[in-house]
TIVO-368399 format. One line per 8 residues: their letters; for each residue x, y, z of C-alpha. Coordinates in nm, 3 decimals, decimal comma. Example, Ala and Ser with C-alpha at 12.3 -4.5 7.8 and 13.67 -1.06 7.14 Angstrom:
<zators>
AS> 1,230:-0,450:0,780 ~ 1,367:-0,106:0,714
</zators>
This chain:
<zators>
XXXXXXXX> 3,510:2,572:-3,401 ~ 3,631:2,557:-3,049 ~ 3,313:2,688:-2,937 ~ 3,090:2,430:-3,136 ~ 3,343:2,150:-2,923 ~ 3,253:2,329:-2,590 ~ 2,935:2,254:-2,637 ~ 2,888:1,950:-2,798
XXXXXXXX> 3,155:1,845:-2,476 ~ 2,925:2,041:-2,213 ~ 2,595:1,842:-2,364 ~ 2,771:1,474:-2,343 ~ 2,872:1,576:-2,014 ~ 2,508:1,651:-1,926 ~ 2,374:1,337:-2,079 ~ 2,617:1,134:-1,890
XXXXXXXX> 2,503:1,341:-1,562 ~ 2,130:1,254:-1,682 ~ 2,148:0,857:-1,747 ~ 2,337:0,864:-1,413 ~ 2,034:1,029:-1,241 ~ 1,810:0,763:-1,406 ~ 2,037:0,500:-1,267 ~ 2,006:0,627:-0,924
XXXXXXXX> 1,630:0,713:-0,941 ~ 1,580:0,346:-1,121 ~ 1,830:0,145:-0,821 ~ 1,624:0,364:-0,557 ~ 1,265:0,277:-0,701 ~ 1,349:-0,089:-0,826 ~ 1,483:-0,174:-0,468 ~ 1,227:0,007:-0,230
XXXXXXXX> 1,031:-0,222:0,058 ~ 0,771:0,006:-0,073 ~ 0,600:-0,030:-0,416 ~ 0,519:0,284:-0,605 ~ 0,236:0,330:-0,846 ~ 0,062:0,590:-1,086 ~ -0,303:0,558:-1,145 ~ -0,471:0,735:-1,373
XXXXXXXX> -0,794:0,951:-1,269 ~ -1,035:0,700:-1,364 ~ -0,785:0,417:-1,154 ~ -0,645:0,258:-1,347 ~ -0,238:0,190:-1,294 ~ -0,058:0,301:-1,567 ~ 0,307:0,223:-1,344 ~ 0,409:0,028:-1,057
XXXXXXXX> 0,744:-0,076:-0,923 ~ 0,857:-0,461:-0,923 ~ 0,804:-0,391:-0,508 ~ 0,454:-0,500:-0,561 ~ 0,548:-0,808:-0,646 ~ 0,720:-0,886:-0,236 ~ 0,368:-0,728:-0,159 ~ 0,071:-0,866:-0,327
XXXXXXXX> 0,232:-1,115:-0,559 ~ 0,171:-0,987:-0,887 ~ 0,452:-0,924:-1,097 ~ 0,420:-0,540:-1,265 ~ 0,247:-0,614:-1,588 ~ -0,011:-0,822:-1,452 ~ -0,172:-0,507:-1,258 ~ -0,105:-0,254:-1,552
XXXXXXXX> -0,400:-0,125:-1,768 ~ -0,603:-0,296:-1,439 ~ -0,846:-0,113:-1,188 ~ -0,724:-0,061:-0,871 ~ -1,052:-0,115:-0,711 ~ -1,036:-0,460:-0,849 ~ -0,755:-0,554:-0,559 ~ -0,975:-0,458:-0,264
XXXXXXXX> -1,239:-0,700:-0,129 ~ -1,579:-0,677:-0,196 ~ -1,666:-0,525:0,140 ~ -1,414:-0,229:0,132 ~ -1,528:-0,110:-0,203 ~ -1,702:0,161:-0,091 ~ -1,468:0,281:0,174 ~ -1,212:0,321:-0,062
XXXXXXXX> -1,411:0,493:-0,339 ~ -1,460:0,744:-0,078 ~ -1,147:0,784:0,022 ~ -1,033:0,808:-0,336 ~ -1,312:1,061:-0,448 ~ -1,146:1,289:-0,139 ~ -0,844:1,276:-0,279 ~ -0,941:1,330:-0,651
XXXXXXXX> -1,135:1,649:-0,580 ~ -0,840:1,825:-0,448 ~ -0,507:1,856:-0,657 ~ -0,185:1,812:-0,426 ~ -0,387:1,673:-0,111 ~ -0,208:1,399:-0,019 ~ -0,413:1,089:0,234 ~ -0,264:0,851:0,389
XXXXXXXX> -0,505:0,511:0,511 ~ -0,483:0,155:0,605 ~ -0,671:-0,109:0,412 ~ -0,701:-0,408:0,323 ~ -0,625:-0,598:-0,023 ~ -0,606:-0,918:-0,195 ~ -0,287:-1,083:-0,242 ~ -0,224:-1,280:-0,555
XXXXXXXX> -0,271:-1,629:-0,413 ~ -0,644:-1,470:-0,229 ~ -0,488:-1,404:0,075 ~ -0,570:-1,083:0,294 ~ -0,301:-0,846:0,310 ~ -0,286:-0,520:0,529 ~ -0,141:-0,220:0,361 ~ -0,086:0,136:0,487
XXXXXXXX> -0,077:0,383:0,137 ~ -0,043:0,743:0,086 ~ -0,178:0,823:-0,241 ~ -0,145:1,231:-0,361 ~ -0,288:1,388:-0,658 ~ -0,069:1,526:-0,888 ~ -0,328:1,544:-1,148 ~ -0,279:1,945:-1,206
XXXXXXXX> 0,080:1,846:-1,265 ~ 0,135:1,833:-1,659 ~ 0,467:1,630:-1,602 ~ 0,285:1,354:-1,433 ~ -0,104:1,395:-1,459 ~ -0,197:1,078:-1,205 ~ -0,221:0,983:-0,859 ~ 0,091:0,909:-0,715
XXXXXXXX> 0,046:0,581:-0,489 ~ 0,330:0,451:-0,196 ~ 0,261:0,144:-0,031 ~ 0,405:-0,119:0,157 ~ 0,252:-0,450:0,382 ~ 0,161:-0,375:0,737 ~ -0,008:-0,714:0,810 ~ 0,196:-0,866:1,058
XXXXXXXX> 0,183:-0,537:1,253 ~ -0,241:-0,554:1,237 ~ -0,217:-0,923:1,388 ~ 0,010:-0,824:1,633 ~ -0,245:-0,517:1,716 ~ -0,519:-0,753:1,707 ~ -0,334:-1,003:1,928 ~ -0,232:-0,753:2,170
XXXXXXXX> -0,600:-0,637:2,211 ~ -0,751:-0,989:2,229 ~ -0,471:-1,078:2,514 ~ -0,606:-0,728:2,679 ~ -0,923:-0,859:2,695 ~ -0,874:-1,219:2,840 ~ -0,666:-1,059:3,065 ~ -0,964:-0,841:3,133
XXXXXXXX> -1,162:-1,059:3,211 ~ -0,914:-1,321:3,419 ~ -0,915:-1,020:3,667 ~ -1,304:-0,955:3,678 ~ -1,371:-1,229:3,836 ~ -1,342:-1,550:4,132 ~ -1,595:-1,770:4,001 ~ -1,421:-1,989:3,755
XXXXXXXX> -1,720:-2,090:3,591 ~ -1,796:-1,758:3,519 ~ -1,455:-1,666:3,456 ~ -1,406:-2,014:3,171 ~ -1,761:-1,860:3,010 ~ -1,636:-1,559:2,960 ~ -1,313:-1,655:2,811 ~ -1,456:-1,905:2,553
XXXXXXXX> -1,663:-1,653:2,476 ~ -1,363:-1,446:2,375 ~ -1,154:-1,773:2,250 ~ -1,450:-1,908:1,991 ~ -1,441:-1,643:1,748 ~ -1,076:-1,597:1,783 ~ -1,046:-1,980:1,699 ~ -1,265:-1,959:1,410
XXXX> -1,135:-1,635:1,212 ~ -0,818:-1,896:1,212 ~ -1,030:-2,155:1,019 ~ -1,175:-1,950:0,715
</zators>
């Protein structure tokens, strides 16, 4: 009889050690800057963290049972296929890219992901996705090398004629990626 109590006290003790790792694992994932995501080998997301929604606006549910192609725009469709038939062709290779993706309200977002396959893996048979917004760190990149370049070409030259052409020239299409 004591025996039977042993173990029925060892397996409550285990349980209680088990929901207590599932609190931990749930606080760590529920709370991460980054969202996390399984997608299925056809794309689909079949999980993502509430993260997402700090990221691209959509709450969980609204991207489950959805393609993941169906957040990039139009004209990195076939980059990312690519880089998402690399990664599919070779279990535990893990890639890690920048890209962009459309935010909820339309909006452009920059995101760096690392995506590995764990396909091979019977306990979780998917992709396994990380990503988090990198946007303001691409403007400031882009910012940094447009500021390179006037600076460029404020140097290259004492004409200021030649100097204002060439600046406008660098100005205009700044000015008007602002507008659209």
């Amino acid at each position: 009889m004591s025996t039977d109590a042993g173990k029925f006290a060892a397996n409550a003790s285990l349980k209680e050690v088990f929901q207590q790792s599932e609190k931990l694992f749930r606080a760590l994932i529920e709370n991460s800057s980054d969202a996390i995501a399984l997608v299925s080998p056809d794309g689909i997301f079949t999980y993502i963290s509430p993260s997402v929604t700090k990221i691209l606006g959509f709450r969980p549910e609204e991207l489950l049972g959805r393609n993941t192609l169906n957040l990039f725009p139009p004209d990195q469709l076939a980059t990312a296929l690519e880089k998402f038939e690399t990664v599919a062709k070779t279990p535990g290779l893990t890639v890690t890219v920048e890209h962009t993706c459309i935010h909820k309200d339309g909006s452009i977002r920059w995101l760096e992901t690392t995506v590995t396959n764990h396909l091979d893996d019977p306990d979780i048979q998917a992709f396994v996705a990380n990503f988090h917004n990198i946007t303001e760190r691409k403007q400031a990149e882009e910012t940094e090398r447009f500021l390179a370049e006037v600076s460029k070409v404020l140097t290259s030259s004492l004409d200021y004629k030649t100097t204002l052409s060439n600046i406008a020239q660098l100005v205009v299409p700044q000015l008007a990626d602002w507008f659209i």
